[in-house]
C-alpha positions in Angstrom: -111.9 165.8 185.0 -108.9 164.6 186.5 -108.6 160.8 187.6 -106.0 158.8 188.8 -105.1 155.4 187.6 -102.6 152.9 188.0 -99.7 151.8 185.2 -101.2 148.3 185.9 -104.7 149.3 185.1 -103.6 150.8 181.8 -101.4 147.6 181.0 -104.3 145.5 181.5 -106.4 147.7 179.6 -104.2 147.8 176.9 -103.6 144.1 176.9 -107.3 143.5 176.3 -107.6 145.4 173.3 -104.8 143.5 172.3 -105.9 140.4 172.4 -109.4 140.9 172.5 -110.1 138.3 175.2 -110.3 139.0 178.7 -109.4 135.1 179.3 -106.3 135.2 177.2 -105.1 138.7 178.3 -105.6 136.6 181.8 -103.2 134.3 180.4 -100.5 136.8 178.7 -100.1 138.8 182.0 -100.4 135.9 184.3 -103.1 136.9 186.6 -106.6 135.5 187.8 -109.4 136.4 185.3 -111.0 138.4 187.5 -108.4 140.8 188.4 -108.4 142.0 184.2 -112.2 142.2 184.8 -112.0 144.4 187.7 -109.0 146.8 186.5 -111.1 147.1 183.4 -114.7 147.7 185.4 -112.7 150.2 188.0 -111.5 152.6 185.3 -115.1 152.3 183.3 -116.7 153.6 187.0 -114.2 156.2 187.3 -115.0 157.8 183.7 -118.6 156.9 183.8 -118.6 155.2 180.2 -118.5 151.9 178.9 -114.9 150.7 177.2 -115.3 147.1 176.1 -118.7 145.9 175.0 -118.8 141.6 175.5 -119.5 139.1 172.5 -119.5 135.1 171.9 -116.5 135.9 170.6 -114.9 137.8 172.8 -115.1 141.9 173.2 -114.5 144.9 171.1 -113.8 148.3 172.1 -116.5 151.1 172.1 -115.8 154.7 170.7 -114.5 155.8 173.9 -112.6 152.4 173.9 -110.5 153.4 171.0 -109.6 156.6 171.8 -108.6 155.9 175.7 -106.3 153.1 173.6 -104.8 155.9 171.7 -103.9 157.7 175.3 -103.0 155.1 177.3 -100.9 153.7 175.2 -99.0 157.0 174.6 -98.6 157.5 178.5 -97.2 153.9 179.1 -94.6 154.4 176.9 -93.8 158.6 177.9 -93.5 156.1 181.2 -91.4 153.9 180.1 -88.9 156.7 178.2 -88.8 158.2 181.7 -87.3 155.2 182.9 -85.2 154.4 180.7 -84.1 158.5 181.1 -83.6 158.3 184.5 -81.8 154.8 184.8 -79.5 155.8 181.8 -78.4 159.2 183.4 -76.9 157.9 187.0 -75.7 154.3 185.2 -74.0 155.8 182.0 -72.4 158.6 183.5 -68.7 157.4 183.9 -65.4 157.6 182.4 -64.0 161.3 182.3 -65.2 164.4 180.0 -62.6 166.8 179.1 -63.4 170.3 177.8 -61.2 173.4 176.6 -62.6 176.8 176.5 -61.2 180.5 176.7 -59.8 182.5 179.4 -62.6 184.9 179.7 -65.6 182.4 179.4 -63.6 179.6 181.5 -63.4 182.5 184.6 -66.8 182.6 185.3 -68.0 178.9 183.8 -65.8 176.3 185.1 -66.0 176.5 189.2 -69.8 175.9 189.4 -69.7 173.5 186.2 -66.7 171.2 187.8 -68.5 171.5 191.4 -72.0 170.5 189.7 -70.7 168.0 187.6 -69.4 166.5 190.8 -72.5 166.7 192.8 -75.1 165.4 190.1 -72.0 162.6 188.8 -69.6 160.9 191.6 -69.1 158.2 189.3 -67.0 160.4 186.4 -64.5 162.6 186.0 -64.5 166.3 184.0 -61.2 167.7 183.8 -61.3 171.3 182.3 -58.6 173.7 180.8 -58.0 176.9 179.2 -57.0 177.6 175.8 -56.9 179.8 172.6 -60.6 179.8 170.9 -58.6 178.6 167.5 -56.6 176.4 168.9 -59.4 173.9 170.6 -60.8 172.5 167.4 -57.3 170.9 166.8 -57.5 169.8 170.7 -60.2 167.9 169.6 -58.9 166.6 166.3 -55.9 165.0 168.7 -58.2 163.3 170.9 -56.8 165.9 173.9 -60.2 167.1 175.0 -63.4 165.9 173.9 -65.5 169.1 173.8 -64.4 172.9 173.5 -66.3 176.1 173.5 -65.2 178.2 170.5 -65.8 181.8 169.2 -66.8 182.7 165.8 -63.3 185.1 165.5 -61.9 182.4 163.4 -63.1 180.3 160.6 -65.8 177.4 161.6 -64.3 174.2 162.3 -65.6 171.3 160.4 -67.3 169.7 163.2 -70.4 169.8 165.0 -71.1 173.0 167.1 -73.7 174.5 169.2 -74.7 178.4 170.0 -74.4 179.2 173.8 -74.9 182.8 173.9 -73.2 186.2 172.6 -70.8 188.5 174.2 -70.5 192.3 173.6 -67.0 194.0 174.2 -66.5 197.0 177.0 -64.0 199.4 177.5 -62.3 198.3 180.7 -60.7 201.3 183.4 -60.1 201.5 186.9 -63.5 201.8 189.0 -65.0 204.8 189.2 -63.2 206.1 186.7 -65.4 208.7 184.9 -64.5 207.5 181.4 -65.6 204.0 181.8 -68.3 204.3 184.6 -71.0 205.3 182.4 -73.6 202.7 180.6 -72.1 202.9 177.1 -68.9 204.3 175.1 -69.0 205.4 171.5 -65.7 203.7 169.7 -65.0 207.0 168.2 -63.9 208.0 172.0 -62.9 205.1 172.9 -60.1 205.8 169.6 -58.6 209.0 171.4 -58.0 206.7 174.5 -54.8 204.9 175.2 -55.2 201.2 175.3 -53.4 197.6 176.0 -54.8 195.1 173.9 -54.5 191.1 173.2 -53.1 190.6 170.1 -53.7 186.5 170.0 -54.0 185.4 166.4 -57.3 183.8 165.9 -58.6 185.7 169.2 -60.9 188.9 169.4 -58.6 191.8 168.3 -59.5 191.1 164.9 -62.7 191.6 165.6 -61.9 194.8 167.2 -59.9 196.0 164.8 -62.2 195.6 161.7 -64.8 198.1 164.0 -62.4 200.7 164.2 -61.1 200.1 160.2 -64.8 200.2 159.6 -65.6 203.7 161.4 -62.2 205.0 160.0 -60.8 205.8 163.3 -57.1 204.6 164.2 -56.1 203.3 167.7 -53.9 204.6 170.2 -52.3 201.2 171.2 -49.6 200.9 174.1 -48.7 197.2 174.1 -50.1 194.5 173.3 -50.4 191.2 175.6 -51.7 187.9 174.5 -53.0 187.2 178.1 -55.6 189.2 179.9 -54.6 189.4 183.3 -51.8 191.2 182.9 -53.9 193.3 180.5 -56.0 193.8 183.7 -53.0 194.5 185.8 -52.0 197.4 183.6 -55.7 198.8 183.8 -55.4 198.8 187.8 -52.0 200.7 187.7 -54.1 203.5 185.9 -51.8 202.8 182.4 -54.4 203.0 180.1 -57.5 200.8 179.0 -58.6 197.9 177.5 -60.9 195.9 175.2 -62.1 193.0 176.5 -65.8 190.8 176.8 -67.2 191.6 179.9 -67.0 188.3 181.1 -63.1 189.0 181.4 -63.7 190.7 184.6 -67.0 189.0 186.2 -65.1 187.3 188.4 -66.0 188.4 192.2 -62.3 190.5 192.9 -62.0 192.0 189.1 -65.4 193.2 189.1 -64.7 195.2 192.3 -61.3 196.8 190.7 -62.6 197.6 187.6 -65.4 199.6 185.7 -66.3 198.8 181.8 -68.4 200.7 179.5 -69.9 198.9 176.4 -68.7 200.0 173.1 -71.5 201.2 171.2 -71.4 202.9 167.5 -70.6 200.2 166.5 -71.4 197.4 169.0 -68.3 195.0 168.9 -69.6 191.3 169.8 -68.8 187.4 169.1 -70.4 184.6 169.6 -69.5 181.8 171.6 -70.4 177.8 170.4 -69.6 174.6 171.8 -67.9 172.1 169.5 -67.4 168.6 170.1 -65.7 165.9 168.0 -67.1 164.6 164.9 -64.6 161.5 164.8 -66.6 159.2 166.8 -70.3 159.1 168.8 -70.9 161.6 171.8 -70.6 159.3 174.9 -73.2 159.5 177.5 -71.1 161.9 179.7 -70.3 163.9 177.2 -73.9 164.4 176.3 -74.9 165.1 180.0 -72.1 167.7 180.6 -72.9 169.7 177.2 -76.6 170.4 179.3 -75.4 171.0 181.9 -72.8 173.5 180.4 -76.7 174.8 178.8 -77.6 175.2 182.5 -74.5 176.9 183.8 -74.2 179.7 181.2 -78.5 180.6 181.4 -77.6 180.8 185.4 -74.5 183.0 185.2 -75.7 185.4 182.0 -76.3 188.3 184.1 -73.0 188.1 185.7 -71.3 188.1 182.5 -73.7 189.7 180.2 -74.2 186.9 177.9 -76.9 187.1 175.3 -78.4 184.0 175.2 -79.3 182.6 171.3 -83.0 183.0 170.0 -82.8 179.1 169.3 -80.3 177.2 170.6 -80.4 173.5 169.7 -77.9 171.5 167.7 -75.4 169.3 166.2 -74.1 166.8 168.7 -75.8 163.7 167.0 -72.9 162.4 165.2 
Protein backbone atom coordinates (compact mmCIF):
# COMPACT_ATOMS: atom_id res chain seq x y z
CA UNK A 1 0.00 0.00 0.00
CA UNK A 2 1.71 2.98 -0.89
CA UNK A 3 0.99 6.44 0.80
CA UNK A 4 2.47 9.58 0.80
CA UNK A 5 3.19 11.67 3.74
CA UNK A 6 4.83 14.77 4.62
CA UNK A 7 8.48 15.12 6.63
CA UNK A 8 6.35 17.42 8.88
CA UNK A 9 3.70 14.83 9.56
CA UNK A 10 6.39 12.27 10.56
CA UNK A 11 8.17 15.02 12.82
CA UNK A 12 5.11 15.64 14.52
CA UNK A 13 4.40 12.15 14.86
CA UNK A 14 7.59 11.44 16.19
CA UNK A 15 7.52 14.29 18.54
CA UNK A 16 4.43 12.89 20.20
CA UNK A 17 5.76 9.65 21.08
CA UNK A 18 8.44 11.60 22.41
CA UNK A 19 6.90 13.45 24.76
CA UNK A 20 3.84 11.69 25.14
CA UNK A 21 1.60 14.80 25.12
CA UNK A 22 0.03 16.27 22.29
CA UNK A 23 -0.03 19.75 24.29
CA UNK A 24 3.65 19.74 25.09
CA UNK A 25 4.78 18.36 21.65
CA UNK A 26 2.40 21.58 20.75
CA UNK A 27 4.85 23.49 22.72
CA UNK A 28 8.36 21.84 21.59
CA UNK A 29 7.53 22.40 17.83
CA UNK A 30 5.81 25.71 18.27
CA UNK A 31 2.56 25.12 16.66
CA UNK A 32 -1.27 25.39 17.48
CA UNK A 33 -2.52 22.18 19.35
CA UNK A 34 -4.63 21.39 16.79
CA UNK A 35 -2.32 21.18 13.94
CA UNK A 36 -0.25 18.01 15.95
CA UNK A 37 -3.84 16.63 16.35
CA UNK A 38 -4.64 16.74 12.75
CA UNK A 39 -1.08 15.62 11.33
CA UNK A 40 -1.52 12.74 13.70
CA UNK A 41 -5.48 12.04 12.70
CA UNK A 42 -4.49 12.58 8.76
CA UNK A 43 -1.87 9.72 8.72
CA UNK A 44 -4.18 7.36 11.11
CA UNK A 45 -7.08 7.87 8.08
CA UNK A 46 -4.57 7.20 5.48
CA UNK A 47 -3.48 3.71 7.10
CA UNK A 48 -6.81 2.97 8.43
CA UNK A 49 -5.42 2.07 12.09
CA UNK A 50 -5.29 3.75 15.27
CA UNK A 51 -1.51 5.13 16.40
CA UNK A 52 -2.00 6.90 19.68
CA UNK A 53 -4.69 5.82 22.07
CA UNK A 54 -5.70 9.04 24.65
CA UNK A 55 -5.32 8.91 28.65
CA UNK A 56 -5.70 11.36 31.74
CA UNK A 57 -2.30 11.27 31.46
CA UNK A 58 -1.61 11.86 28.25
CA UNK A 59 -1.33 9.00 25.23
CA UNK A 60 0.64 5.99 24.53
CA UNK A 61 1.32 4.44 21.33
CA UNK A 62 -0.61 1.32 20.09
CA UNK A 63 1.17 -1.79 18.43
CA UNK A 64 1.01 -0.25 15.14
CA UNK A 65 2.22 3.00 16.97
CA UNK A 66 5.49 1.50 17.81
CA UNK A 67 6.40 -0.01 14.91
CA UNK A 68 5.50 3.13 12.49
CA UNK A 69 7.98 4.86 15.35
CA UNK A 70 10.59 2.48 14.37
CA UNK A 71 10.07 3.58 10.44
CA UNK A 72 9.55 6.87 10.60
CA UNK A 73 12.16 7.58 12.61
CA UNK A 74 14.57 5.65 10.32
CA UNK A 75 13.33 7.69 7.13
CA UNK A 76 13.76 11.16 8.90
CA UNK A 77 17.04 10.59 9.48
CA UNK A 78 17.99 8.58 5.73
CA UNK A 79 16.42 12.36 5.02
CA UNK A 80 18.41 14.17 6.87
CA UNK A 81 21.89 12.08 5.65
CA UNK A 82 20.68 13.01 2.21
CA UNK A 83 20.95 16.41 3.08
CA UNK A 84 23.66 16.61 4.68
CA UNK A 85 25.10 14.40 1.40
CA UNK A 86 24.07 16.69 -0.94
CA UNK A 87 24.93 20.06 0.78
CA UNK A 88 28.45 18.61 1.67
CA UNK A 89 29.27 17.55 -2.08
CA UNK A 90 28.75 21.09 -3.99
CA UNK A 91 30.01 23.19 -0.53
CA UNK A 92 33.29 20.94 0.27
CA UNK A 93 34.44 20.46 -3.08
CA UNK A 94 37.36 23.06 -3.35
CA UNK A 95 40.92 23.46 -3.21
CA UNK A 96 42.75 21.29 -6.00
CA UNK A 97 43.16 17.34 -6.22
CA UNK A 98 46.26 16.10 -7.85
CA UNK A 99 46.66 12.57 -9.17
CA UNK A 100 49.64 10.52 -10.92
CA UNK A 101 49.00 7.49 -12.88
CA UNK A 102 50.66 5.57 -15.79
CA UNK A 103 50.99 6.29 -19.39
CA UNK A 104 48.82 3.56 -20.60
CA UNK A 105 45.95 3.92 -17.99
CA UNK A 106 46.32 7.95 -18.07
CA UNK A 107 45.59 7.74 -22.17
CA UNK A 108 42.28 6.64 -21.94
CA UNK A 109 41.31 8.00 -18.16
CA UNK A 110 42.30 11.45 -17.72
CA UNK A 111 40.32 13.56 -20.75
CA UNK A 112 36.75 12.52 -19.57
CA UNK A 113 37.87 12.47 -15.65
CA UNK A 114 39.43 16.30 -15.93
CA UNK A 115 36.38 17.41 -18.25
CA UNK A 116 33.83 15.62 -15.58
CA UNK A 117 35.52 16.79 -12.73
CA UNK A 118 35.10 20.18 -14.21
CA UNK A 119 31.43 19.89 -15.00
CA UNK A 120 30.13 18.27 -11.65
CA UNK A 121 33.02 20.79 -9.59
CA UNK A 122 33.64 24.53 -10.90
CA UNK A 123 34.70 25.35 -7.56
CA UNK A 124 38.18 23.06 -7.49
CA UNK A 125 40.90 22.28 -9.37
CA UNK A 126 42.37 18.51 -10.40
CA UNK A 127 45.58 18.69 -12.01
CA UNK A 128 46.68 15.31 -13.39
CA UNK A 129 50.17 13.81 -14.65
CA UNK A 130 51.90 10.91 -15.86
CA UNK A 131 54.40 8.84 -14.19
CA UNK A 132 56.22 5.55 -13.51
CA UNK A 133 53.72 3.01 -11.51
CA UNK A 134 56.84 2.72 -8.76
CA UNK A 135 57.59 5.93 -8.72
CA UNK A 136 54.02 7.55 -7.50
CA UNK A 137 53.97 6.16 -4.07
CA UNK A 138 57.04 8.38 -3.36
CA UNK A 139 54.99 11.32 -5.26
CA UNK A 140 52.80 10.97 -2.60
CA UNK A 141 55.23 10.52 0.36
CA UNK A 142 56.55 14.25 -0.96
CA UNK A 143 53.29 15.77 -0.73
CA UNK A 144 53.54 16.20 -4.89
CA UNK A 145 50.27 14.61 -5.70
CA UNK A 146 47.73 13.53 -3.44
CA UNK A 147 46.44 10.35 -5.06
CA UNK A 148 48.12 7.88 -7.71
CA UNK A 149 46.91 4.80 -9.43
CA UNK A 150 49.50 2.07 -9.04
CA UNK A 151 50.19 -1.47 -10.51
CA UNK A 152 50.97 -4.48 -8.49
CA UNK A 153 54.49 -4.99 -10.72
CA UNK A 154 56.27 -3.63 -7.76
CA UNK A 155 56.12 -4.18 -4.10
CA UNK A 156 52.85 -2.70 -2.23
CA UNK A 157 53.36 0.68 -0.85
CA UNK A 158 52.60 1.04 2.78
CA UNK A 159 49.59 3.13 2.29
CA UNK A 160 46.03 2.83 1.69
CA UNK A 161 45.06 1.35 -1.80
CA UNK A 162 42.03 0.43 -3.72
CA UNK A 163 41.42 -2.28 -6.71
CA UNK A 164 40.12 -0.58 -9.91
CA UNK A 165 40.21 -3.28 -12.30
CA UNK A 166 42.84 -5.76 -14.20
CA UNK A 167 44.56 -5.51 -17.32
CA UNK A 168 45.69 -8.40 -19.58
CA UNK A 169 48.81 -7.89 -21.99
CA UNK A 170 48.41 -8.20 -26.07
CA UNK A 171 50.85 -8.60 -28.63
CA UNK A 172 50.71 -5.38 -30.51
CA UNK A 173 51.44 -5.25 -34.79
CA UNK A 174 50.43 -3.17 -37.49
CA UNK A 175 46.49 -3.60 -38.37
CA UNK A 176 45.55 -6.24 -40.20
CA UNK A 177 48.47 -7.87 -39.85
CA UNK A 178 47.71 -11.69 -39.85
CA UNK A 179 49.88 -12.40 -36.76
CA UNK A 180 48.18 -10.09 -34.46
CA UNK A 181 44.58 -9.79 -35.96
CA UNK A 182 43.38 -12.90 -34.45
CA UNK A 183 41.45 -13.09 -30.88
CA UNK A 184 44.37 -14.70 -28.96
CA UNK A 185 48.32 -15.47 -29.19
CA UNK A 186 50.00 -18.34 -27.46
CA UNK A 187 53.38 -16.84 -25.77
CA UNK A 188 55.21 -19.74 -27.16
CA UNK A 189 54.64 -17.86 -30.69
CA UNK A 190 54.70 -14.78 -29.63
CA UNK A 191 58.71 -16.14 -28.42
CA UNK A 192 59.74 -16.70 -32.22
CA UNK A 193 58.57 -13.07 -32.96
CA UNK A 194 60.75 -10.06 -32.90
CA UNK A 195 59.86 -7.58 -30.39
CA UNK A 196 60.50 -3.81 -28.79
CA UNK A 197 59.86 -3.81 -25.37
CA UNK A 198 59.81 -1.25 -22.15
CA UNK A 199 62.29 -2.06 -20.03
CA UNK A 200 61.22 0.56 -16.97
CA UNK A 201 62.39 -0.84 -13.72
CA UNK A 202 59.39 -1.31 -11.50
CA UNK A 203 57.15 -1.38 -14.76
CA UNK A 204 55.49 -4.44 -16.54
CA UNK A 205 58.48 -6.20 -18.38
CA UNK A 206 59.05 -8.00 -15.26
CA UNK A 207 56.06 -9.32 -15.38
CA UNK A 208 56.49 -10.29 -18.88
CA UNK A 209 59.52 -11.78 -18.46
CA UNK A 210 58.75 -14.17 -15.52
CA UNK A 211 55.84 -15.72 -18.20
CA UNK A 212 58.34 -16.44 -20.71
CA UNK A 213 61.08 -17.74 -17.80
CA UNK A 214 58.11 -19.75 -16.62
CA UNK A 215 57.12 -21.52 -20.10
CA UNK A 216 61.00 -21.82 -20.72
CA UNK A 217 60.88 -19.94 -23.90
CA UNK A 218 63.56 -17.04 -24.52
CA UNK A 219 62.67 -13.70 -26.31
CA UNK A 220 63.78 -12.37 -29.42
CA UNK A 221 64.21 -8.68 -28.19
CA UNK A 222 65.25 -5.70 -30.60
CA UNK A 223 65.49 -2.74 -28.30
CA UNK A 224 64.19 -1.84 -25.60
CA UNK A 225 62.32 1.76 -24.84
CA UNK A 226 61.19 2.95 -21.54
CA UNK A 227 58.38 4.89 -23.28
CA UNK A 228 55.53 3.48 -25.27
CA UNK A 229 54.97 5.64 -27.96
CA UNK A 230 57.93 5.31 -29.61
CA UNK A 231 57.46 1.56 -28.90
CA UNK A 232 54.24 2.18 -30.99
CA UNK A 233 56.08 4.08 -33.62
CA UNK A 234 58.35 1.21 -34.29
CA UNK A 235 55.23 -1.25 -34.47
CA UNK A 236 53.72 1.20 -37.36
CA UNK A 237 57.11 1.20 -39.34
CA UNK A 238 56.46 -2.71 -39.51
CA UNK A 239 59.97 -3.29 -37.17
CA UNK A 240 58.72 -5.82 -35.14
CA UNK A 241 56.13 -6.10 -32.10
CA UNK A 242 55.35 -5.29 -28.91
CA UNK A 243 54.03 -6.15 -25.41
CA UNK A 244 51.99 -3.87 -24.06
CA UNK A 245 48.23 -3.65 -21.91
CA UNK A 246 45.69 -3.01 -24.27
CA UNK A 247 44.87 0.12 -22.89
CA UNK A 248 48.22 1.38 -24.46
CA UNK A 249 46.60 1.76 -27.66
CA UNK A 250 42.67 2.52 -26.90
CA UNK A 251 43.17 5.78 -27.72
CA UNK A 252 40.87 6.80 -30.87
CA UNK A 253 44.13 7.17 -33.65
CA UNK A 254 46.28 4.09 -32.11
CA UNK A 255 43.46 1.81 -32.19
CA UNK A 256 42.96 2.49 -35.85
CA UNK A 257 46.92 1.83 -36.65
CA UNK A 258 47.26 -1.07 -34.78
CA UNK A 259 45.95 -4.74 -34.18
CA UNK A 260 46.79 -6.69 -30.75
CA UNK A 261 46.22 -10.22 -29.88
CA UNK A 262 46.03 -11.32 -26.19
CA UNK A 263 48.69 -13.50 -24.92
CA UNK A 264 47.28 -16.52 -23.80
CA UNK A 265 49.20 -19.85 -22.41
CA UNK A 266 49.96 -18.16 -20.05
CA UNK A 267 47.76 -15.07 -19.73
CA UNK A 268 50.11 -12.13 -18.73
CA UNK A 269 48.02 -9.48 -16.55
CA UNK A 270 48.44 -6.77 -13.59
CA UNK A 271 46.36 -5.14 -11.65
CA UNK A 272 45.83 -1.65 -11.25
CA UNK A 273 44.95 0.14 -7.54
CA UNK A 274 44.50 3.55 -6.55
CA UNK A 275 46.65 4.72 -3.51
CA UNK A 276 46.33 7.82 -1.75
CA UNK A 277 48.33 9.18 1.20
CA UNK A 278 48.26 7.86 4.53
CA UNK A 279 50.05 10.95 6.19
CA UNK A 280 46.99 12.92 6.80
CA UNK A 281 42.86 12.68 6.34
CA UNK A 282 41.32 12.34 2.70
CA UNK A 283 39.91 15.79 2.02
CA UNK A 284 36.47 16.04 0.66
CA UNK A 285 37.80 16.51 -2.95
CA UNK A 286 39.89 13.99 -2.75
CA UNK A 287 37.17 11.63 -1.68
CA UNK A 288 34.77 12.82 -4.47
CA UNK A 289 37.36 12.50 -7.29
CA UNK A 290 38.47 8.80 -6.13
CA UNK A 291 34.34 7.94 -7.25
CA UNK A 292 34.45 9.45 -9.73
CA UNK A 293 37.69 7.93 -10.99
CA UNK A 294 35.22 4.52 -9.92
CA UNK A 295 32.85 5.87 -12.50
CA UNK A 296 35.24 6.76 -15.25
CA UNK A 297 37.08 3.37 -15.50
CA UNK A 298 33.36 1.08 -15.17
CA UNK A 299 32.39 3.57 -18.35
CA UNK A 300 35.58 3.13 -20.43
CA UNK A 301 36.33 -0.87 -19.55
CA UNK A 302 35.34 -1.95 -22.85
CA UNK A 303 37.44 0.45 -24.57
CA UNK A 304 40.36 -0.68 -22.77
CA UNK A 305 39.56 -4.15 -21.74
CA UNK A 306 39.69 -3.59 -18.06
CA UNK A 307 38.48 -6.35 -15.76
CA UNK A 308 36.69 -4.86 -13.23
CA UNK A 309 37.42 -6.42 -9.41
CA UNK A 310 34.75 -8.96 -7.91
CA UNK A 311 34.69 -6.52 -4.79
CA UNK A 312 36.00 -3.35 -4.96
CA UNK A 313 35.76 -1.27 -1.79
CA UNK A 314 38.59 0.06 0.37
CA UNK A 315 41.08 1.74 2.35
CA UNK A 316 40.68 5.55 2.04
CA UNK A 317 39.48 6.06 5.65
CA UNK A 318 42.61 7.14 7.16
Amino acid sequence: MKQDFTLHQFRVFLKVAELGSITRSANALSIPQPSVSRSIARIEQALKVKLIERHHGGIHLTAAGQAFQSHASEAIRYFDLASVAALQSQLEVTGEVRLAAPESFAGVVFRPLVKRFQQRFPGARIRVMTSASVNIPSLIDNSIVDMGVIADTHSAPAMPTEALCREDFYLVGPRDHPVTSAATIELARVARLPLFLNAMAGGFRARIDEAFNRKGLGMQVRAEIDANEPLLDLVLDEQGFTILPFSAIAGKRRSQQLSAARIVAPEISRNLKLVVTASHPISSTCRQTVGLLHEIVREHRALAKWKMPQTPGLATGK
